[in-house]
C-alpha positions in Angstrom: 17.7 -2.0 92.6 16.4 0.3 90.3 18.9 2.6 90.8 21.4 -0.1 90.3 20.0 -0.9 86.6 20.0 3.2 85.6 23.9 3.0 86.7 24.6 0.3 84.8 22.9 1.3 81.5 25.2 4.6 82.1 28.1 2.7 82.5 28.1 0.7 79.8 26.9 3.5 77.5 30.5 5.3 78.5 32.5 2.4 78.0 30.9 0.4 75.0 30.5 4.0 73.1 26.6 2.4 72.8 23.5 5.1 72.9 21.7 4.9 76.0 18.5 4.3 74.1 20.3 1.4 72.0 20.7 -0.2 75.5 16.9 0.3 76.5 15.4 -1.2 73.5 18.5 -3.8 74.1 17.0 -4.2 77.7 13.5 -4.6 76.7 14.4 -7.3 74.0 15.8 -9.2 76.3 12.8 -9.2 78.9 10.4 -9.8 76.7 12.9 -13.0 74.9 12.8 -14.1 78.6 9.5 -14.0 79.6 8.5 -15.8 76.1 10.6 -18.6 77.0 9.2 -18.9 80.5 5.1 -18.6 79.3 5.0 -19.2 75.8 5.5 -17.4 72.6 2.0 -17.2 71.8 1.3 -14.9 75.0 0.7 -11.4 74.4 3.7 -9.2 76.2 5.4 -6.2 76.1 8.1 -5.0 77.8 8.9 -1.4 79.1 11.6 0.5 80.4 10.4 2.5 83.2 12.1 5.5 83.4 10.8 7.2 86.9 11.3 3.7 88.2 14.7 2.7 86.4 13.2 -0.8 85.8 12.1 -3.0 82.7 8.1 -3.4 82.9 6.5 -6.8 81.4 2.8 -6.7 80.8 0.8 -9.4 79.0 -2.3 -8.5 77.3 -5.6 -10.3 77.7 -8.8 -10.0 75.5 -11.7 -8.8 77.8 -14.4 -11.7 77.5 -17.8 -12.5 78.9 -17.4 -16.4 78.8 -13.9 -17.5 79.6 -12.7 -19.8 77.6 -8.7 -19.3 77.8 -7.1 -18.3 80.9 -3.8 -17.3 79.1 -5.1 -15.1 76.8 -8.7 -14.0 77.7 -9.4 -12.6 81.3 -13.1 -12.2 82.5 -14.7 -8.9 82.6 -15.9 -9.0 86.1 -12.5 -9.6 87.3 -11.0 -6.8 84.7 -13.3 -3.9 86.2 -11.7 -5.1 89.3 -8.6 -3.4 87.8 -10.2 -1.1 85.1 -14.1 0.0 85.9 -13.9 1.7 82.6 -12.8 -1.5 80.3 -15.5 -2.9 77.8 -15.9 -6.5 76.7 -13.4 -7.0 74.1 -10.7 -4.6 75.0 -7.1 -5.7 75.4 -6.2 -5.4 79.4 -2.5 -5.4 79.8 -1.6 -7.2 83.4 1.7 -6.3 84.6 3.8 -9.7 85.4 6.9 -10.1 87.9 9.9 -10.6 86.3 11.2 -12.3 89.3 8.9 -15.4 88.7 11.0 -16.0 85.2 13.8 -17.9 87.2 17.4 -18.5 86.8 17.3 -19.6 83.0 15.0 -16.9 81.9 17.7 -14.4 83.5 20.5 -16.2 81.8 18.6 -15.8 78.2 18.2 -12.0 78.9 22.1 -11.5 79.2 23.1 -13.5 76.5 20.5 -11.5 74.4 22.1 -8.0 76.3 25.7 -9.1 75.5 25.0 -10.1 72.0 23.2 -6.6 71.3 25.8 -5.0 72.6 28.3 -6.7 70.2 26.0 -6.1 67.6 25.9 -2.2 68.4 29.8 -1.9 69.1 30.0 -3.3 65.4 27.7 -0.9 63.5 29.3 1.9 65.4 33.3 1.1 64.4 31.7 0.4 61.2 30.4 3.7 61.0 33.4 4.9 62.0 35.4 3.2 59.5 33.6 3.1 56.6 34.4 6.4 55.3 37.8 6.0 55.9 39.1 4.0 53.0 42.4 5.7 51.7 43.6 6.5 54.7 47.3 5.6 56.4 46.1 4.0 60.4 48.8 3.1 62.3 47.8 -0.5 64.7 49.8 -3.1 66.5 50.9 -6.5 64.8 48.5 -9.2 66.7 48.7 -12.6 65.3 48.8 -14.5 62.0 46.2 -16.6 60.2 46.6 -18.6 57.3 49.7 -15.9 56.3 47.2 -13.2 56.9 48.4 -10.7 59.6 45.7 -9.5 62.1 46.7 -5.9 63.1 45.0 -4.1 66.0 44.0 -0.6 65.0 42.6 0.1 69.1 38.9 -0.6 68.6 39.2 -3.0 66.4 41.1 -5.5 64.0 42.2 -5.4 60.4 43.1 -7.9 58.4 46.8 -7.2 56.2 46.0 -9.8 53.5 49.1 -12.0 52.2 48.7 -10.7 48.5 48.9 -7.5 50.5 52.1 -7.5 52.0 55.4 -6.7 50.9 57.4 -10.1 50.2 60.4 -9.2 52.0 59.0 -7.3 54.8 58.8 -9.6 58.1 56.8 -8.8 61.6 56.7 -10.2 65.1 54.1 -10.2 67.4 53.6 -6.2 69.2 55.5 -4.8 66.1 54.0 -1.0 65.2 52.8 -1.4 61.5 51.3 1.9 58.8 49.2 0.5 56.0 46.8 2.1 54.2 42.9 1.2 54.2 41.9 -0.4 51.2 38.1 -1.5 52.1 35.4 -1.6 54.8 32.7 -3.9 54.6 29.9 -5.2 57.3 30.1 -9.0 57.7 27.9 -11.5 59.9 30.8 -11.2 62.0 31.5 -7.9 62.2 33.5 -5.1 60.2 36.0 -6.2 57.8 38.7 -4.0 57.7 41.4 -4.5 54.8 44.9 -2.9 54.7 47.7 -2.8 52.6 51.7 -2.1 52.4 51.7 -3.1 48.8 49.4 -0.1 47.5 50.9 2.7 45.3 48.6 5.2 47.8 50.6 4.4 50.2 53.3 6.0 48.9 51.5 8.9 48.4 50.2 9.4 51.6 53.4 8.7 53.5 54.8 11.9 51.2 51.7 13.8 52.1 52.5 13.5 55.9 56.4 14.2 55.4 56.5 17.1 52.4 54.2 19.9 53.9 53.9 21.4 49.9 52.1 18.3 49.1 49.4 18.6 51.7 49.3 22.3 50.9 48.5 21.7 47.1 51.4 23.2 46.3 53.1 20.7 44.8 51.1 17.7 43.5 52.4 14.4 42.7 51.2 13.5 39.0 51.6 9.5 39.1 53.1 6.7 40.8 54.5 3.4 39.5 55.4 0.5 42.3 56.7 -2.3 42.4 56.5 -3.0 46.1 59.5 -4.0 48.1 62.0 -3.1 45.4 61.2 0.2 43.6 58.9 3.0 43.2 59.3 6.0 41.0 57.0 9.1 41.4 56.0 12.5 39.0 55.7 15.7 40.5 55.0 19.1 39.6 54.6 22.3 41.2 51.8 25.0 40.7 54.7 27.7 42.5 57.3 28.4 39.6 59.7 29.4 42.2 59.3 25.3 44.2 61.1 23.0 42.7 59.1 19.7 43.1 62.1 17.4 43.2 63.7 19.2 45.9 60.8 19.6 48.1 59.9 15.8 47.9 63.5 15.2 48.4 64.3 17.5 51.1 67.7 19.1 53.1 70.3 16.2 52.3 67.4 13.7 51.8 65.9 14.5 54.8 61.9 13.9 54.1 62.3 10.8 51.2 64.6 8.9 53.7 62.0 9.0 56.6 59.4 7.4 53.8 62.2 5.0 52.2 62.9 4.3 56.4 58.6 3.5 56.4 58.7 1.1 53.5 62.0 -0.7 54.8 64.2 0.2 52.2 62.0 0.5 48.8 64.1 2.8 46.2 62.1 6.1 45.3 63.3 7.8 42.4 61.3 11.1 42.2 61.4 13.2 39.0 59.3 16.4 37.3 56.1 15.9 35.4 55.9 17.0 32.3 53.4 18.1 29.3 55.4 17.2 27.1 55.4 13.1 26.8 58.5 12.5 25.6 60.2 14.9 28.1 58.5 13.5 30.6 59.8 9.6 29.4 62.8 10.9 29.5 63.0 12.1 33.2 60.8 8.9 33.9 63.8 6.6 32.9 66.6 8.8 34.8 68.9 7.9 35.8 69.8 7.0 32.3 71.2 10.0 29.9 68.3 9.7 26.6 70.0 10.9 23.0 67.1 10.5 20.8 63.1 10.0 21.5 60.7 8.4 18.2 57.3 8.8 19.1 54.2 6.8 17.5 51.2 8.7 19.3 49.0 6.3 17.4 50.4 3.1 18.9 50.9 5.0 22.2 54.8 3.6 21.6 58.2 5.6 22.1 61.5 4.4 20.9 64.1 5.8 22.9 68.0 5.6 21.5 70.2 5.6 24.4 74.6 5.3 24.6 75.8 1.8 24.2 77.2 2.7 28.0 73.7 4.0 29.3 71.7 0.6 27.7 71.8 -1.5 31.0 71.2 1.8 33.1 67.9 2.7 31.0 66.4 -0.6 30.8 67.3 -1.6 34.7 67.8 -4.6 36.3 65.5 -7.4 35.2 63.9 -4.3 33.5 62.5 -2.6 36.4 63.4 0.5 35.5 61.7 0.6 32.0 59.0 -1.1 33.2 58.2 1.7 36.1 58.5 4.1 33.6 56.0 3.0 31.2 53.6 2.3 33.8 54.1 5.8 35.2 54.2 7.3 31.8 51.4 5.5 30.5 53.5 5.0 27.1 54.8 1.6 25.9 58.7 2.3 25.9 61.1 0.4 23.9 65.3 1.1 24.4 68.1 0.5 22.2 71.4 1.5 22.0 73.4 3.8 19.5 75.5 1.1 17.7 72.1 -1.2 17.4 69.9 1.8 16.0 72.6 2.6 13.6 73.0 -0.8 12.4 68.9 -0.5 11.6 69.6 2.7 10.1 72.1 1.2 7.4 70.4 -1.5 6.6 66.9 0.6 5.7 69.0 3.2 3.9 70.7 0.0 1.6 67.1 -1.3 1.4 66.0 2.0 0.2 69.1 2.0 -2.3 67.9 -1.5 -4.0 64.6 0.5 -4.9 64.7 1.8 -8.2 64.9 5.3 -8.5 66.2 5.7 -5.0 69.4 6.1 -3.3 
């Protein structure tokens, strides 16, 4: 029997990933619940694991008295040098009790206890093993829905993909593979909270980290993203190797390495262009595709006005704006477009309001 309860602390250590000594104080706890329920919380025991043995010890402790007054706590001290000669009249004599006398509902106590330790140390450790980990793409299996959140199964335990999380017009099924990216871990009463996200500019970045080996080297470093998840994402890179172009290694042989992360995100445009020092440069190749014929810059308003073809107005500005809007919010520059004829047509009219001025024109 003893034998048996060694095994099975092993075994469960292995399999529940649980320190063996996290199961022996688990063990004890549950004894000494047990065999409070059965004689009364106001008794004096403590429980034991005995190693040599391979058995949880339970021993009450009783004050060593010369007039006995209370059986359950006090013992008399002719019957204590029974078991002690050496003990003294108001020592604490600890009686070893049979755990077998507890019953069927005492042993049912212990192993709820057991099984709710356990759960409590399989939680701290995936926490622990999470925790640190926020930033990071997982990969886990679609496993059920709740309230439009999706649970996801990442092998030892769940995350939640939150709906304002998700990409609108991305759908799953029950089993499908999902990536997201961690975006918090936090202990709960009921366990670790894992939170994940498809909707995260990081995401992005990561996926390019895993298919451009120059990003993960440092070689080339992307500068900023700007997402709008689902429909576009544009993203600045540089290079600190003059002879790398950035573009091109982002980009790939024909396309190669953006298609596998456009493939990943289900279709979401990526428009990747150099990062530039220069801020009006770098507006510039933010708004590509569009050809730019004149930049004004207000660095105090942190405001460009960019001057575009009548033909290239609709391609700078994007549809419903999207692509003036990414490259703001990648540039970090409010941008506003307007076309030749409509910047010319400003131009006259300040040069005849300049005219009206006397001693102008």
């Amino acid at each position: 029997m003893a034998s048996e309860l060694s095994r099975l602390i092993d075994q469960v250590s292995k399999e529940k990933g649980v320190d063996r000594e996290v199961l022996v104080d688990v063990l004890e706890v549950a004894m000494l619940t047990a065999a409070q329920k059965k004689l009364g919380i106001e008794r004096e025991i403590e429980a034991q694991y005995n190693e040599d043995l391979g058995e949880v010890e339970l021993f009450e402790f009783k004050t060593i008295v010369d007039d006995l007054f209370d059986e359950d706590i006090e013992i008399h001290i002719d019957e204590a040098r029974h078991l002690d000669p050496e003990c003294h009249i108001g020592d604490q004599l600890g009686l070893k009790i049979e755990s077998s006398d507890f019953g069927r509902i005492a042993a049912q106590t212990a192993k709820q206890v057991i099984i709710q330790k356990v759960r409590d140390a399989e939680r701290e450790i995936i926490f622990g093993e999470y925790k640190d980990r926020r930033g990071e793409v997982v990969n886990g299996i679609v496993q059920r829905w709740e309230r439009g959140d999706i649970i996801v199964n990442l092998g030892r335990a769940d995350a939640i993909l939150p709906q304002r999380e998700q990409v609108p017009r991305e759908g799953y099924t029950q089993g499908d593979r999902i990536r997201a990216l961690i975006v918090d871990v936090s202990l709960t009463p009921r366990g670790p909270r894992i939170v994940l996200s498809r909707a995260h500019p990081d995401l992005v970045r990561h996926l390019f980290e895993q298919e451009v080996p120059e990003i993960y080297e440092g070689i080339v470093e992307i500068r900023a993203i700007a997402r709008e998840a689902g429909g576009r994402t544009k993203i600045a890179v540089s290079s600190r190797d003059l002879d790398i172009d950035p573009v091109g290694a982002c980009v790939g042989v024909k396309g190669s390495r953006v298609q596998s992360v456009v493939q990943e995100l289900r279709g979401e445009k990526i428009d990747i262009v150099p990062w530039s020092p220069d801020q009006a440069k770098f507006v510039c190749n933010a708004l590509a595709p569009a050809d730019i014929s004149k930049v004004i810059i207000d660095e105090k308003s942190m405001a460009m006005r960019i001057i575009v073809d009548d033909d290239q107005l609709s391609l700078a500005i994007g549809r419903k704006g999207q692509n003036v809007r990414l490259a703001a919010k990648l540039a970090g520059w409010k941008i506003d477009i307007v076309g030749t004829s409509e910047a010319e047509k400003v131009a006259r009219e300040a040069r005849r309001n300049l005219g009206r001025i006397e001693g102008l024109g």
